[in-house]
C-alpha positions as CSV (number, residue, x, y, z in Angstrom):
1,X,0.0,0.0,0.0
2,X,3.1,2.3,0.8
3,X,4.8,2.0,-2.4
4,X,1.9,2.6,-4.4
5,X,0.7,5.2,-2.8
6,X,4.0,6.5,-2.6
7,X,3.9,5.8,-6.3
8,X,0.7,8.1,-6.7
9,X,2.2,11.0,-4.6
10,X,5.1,11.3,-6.8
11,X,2.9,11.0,-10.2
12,X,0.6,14.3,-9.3
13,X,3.7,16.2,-8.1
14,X,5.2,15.2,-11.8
15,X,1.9,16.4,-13.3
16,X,1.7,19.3,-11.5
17,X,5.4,20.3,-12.5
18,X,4.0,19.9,-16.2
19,X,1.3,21.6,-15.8
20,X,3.4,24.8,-13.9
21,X,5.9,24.5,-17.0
22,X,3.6,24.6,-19.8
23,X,2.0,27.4,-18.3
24,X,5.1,29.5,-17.8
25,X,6.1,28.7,-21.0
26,X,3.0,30.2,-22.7
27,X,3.0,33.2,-20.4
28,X,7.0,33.6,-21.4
29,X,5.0,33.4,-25.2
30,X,2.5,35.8,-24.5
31,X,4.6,38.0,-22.8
């Protein structure tokens, strides 16, 4: 149970670092 939800933790942070990048990235665009 520890491993996987250890496992899930680390998933969301990665997609929550994508989703901080790309949006960065297109207010570096816009701006």
């Amino acid at each position: 149970m520890r491993k996987v939800k250890n496992r899930y933790i680390i998933a969301e942070i990665g997609a929550v670092v994508l989703i901080v990048t790309l949006l960065v990235y297109m207010l570096s665009i816009i701006l």
